[in-house]
C-alpha positions in Angstrom: 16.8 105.0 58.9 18.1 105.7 62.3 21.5 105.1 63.7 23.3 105.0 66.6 26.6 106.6 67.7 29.7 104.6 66.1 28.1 103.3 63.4 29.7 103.2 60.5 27.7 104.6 57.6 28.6 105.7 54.1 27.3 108.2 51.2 28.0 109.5 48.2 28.8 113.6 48.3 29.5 115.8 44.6 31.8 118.9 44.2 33.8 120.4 41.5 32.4 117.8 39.4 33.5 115.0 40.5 32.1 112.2 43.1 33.1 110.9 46.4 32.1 108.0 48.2 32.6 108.7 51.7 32.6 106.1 55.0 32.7 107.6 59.2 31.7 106.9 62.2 28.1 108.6 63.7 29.4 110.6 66.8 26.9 112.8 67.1 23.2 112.3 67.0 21.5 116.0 66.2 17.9 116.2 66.9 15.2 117.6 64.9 15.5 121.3 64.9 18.8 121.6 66.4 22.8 122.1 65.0 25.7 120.3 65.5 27.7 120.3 68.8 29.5 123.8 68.3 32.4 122.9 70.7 33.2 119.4 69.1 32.7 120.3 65.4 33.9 124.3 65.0 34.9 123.1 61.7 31.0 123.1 60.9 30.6 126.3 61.9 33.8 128.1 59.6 32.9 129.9 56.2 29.2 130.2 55.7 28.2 127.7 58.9 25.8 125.5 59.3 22.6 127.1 58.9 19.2 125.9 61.1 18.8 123.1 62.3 17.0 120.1 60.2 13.7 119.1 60.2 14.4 115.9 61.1 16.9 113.9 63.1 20.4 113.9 61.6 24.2 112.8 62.3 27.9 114.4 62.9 30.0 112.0 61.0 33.3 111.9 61.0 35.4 110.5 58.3 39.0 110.7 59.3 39.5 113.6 61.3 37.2 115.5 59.6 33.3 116.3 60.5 30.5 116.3 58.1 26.8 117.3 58.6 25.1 114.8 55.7 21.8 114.9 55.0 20.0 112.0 56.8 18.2 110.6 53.5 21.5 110.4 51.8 23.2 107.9 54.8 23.6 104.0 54.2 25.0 101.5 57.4 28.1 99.9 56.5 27.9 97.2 58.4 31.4 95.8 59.0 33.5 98.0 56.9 36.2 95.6 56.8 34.1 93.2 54.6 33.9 95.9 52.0 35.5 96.2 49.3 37.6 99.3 48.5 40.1 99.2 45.4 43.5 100.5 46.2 44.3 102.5 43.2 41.2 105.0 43.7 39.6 104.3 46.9 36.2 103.4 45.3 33.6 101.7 46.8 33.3 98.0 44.6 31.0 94.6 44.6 32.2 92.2 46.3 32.3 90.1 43.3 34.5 91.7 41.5 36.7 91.5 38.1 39.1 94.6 39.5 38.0 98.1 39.4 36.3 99.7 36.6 36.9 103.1 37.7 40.9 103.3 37.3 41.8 99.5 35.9 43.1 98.0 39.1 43.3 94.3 39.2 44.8 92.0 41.8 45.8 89.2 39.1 46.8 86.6 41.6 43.4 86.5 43.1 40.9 87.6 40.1 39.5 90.2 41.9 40.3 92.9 44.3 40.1 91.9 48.1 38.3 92.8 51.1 40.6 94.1 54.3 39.5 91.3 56.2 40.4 88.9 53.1 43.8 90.6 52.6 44.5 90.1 56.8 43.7 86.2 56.4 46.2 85.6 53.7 49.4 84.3 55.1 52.4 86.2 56.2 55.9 86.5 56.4 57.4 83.8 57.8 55.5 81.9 57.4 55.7 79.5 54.2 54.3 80.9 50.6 53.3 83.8 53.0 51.6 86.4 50.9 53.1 89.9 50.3 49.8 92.0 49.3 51.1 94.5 46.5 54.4 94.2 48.3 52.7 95.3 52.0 52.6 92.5 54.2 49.2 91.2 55.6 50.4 91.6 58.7 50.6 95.1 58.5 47.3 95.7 57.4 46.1 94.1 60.4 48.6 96.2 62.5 47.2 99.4 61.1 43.2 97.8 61.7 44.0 97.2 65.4 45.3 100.4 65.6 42.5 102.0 64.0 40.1 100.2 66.1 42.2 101.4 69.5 41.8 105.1 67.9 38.2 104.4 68.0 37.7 103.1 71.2 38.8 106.3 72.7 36.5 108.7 71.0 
């Protein structure tokens, strides 16, 4: 699959035992044969480095402020990452359809299921009346830290 810079794309990376599903943005595009951007990413290049180049195309994605170097094969698009569903005890990826999360137990009781971010920002808020207080955090605020977040983005 090919993408393009700022696409949001997710995989699934193992260490110490354990798994982590992770979700960037593409902000490099690395063509066959060649490394990561030395310069932007130094990070890739600390310890043991990056090694050759790939065989094939591959991406810089950066989740957070950190860069990764993820093999190609093991990328998926997000589409809007908004509309997915992320549980807020243990950050794990979850269907849509949903009964809570079956990783830690988390359950959002007044709605039967855990929410997406763009769910949670449609719900009513304060002061509005029978405004919705997500978990005590305000709707409103999640949508003030999304704007933000999409600002950040804009600027990269």
């Amino acid at each position: 699959m090919q993408f393009k810079e700022c696409d949001s794309v997710t995989w699934t990376s193992q260490a110490g035992g354990s798994r982590k599903v992770k979700i960037g943005v593409v902000v490099q595009i690395v063509r066959a044969g060649e490394r990561p951007d030395r310069v932007r990413f130094p990070s890739l290049y600390s310890s043991s480095g990056v090694g050759h180049g790939r065989k094939a195309v591959s991406y810089v994605v950066l989740v957070g402020k950190t860069a990764y170097w993820p093999r190609e094969s093991l990328l998926q698009p997000v589409g809007d990452p908004l509309e997915v569903v992320y549980c807020p005890g243990c950050a794990e990826r979850l269907e849509t359809a949903n009964n809570g999360c079956p990783h830690c137990g988390y359950e959002d009781p007044e709605h039967g299921r855990v929410l997406s971010i763009t769910e949670i920002m449609r719900l009513p808020s304060y002061p509005t009346p029978g405004a919705a207080r997500y978990q005590d955090v305000s709707p409103a605020f999640i949508a003030a830290v999304v704007a933000a977040a999409r600002a950040q983005l804009e600027k990269i």
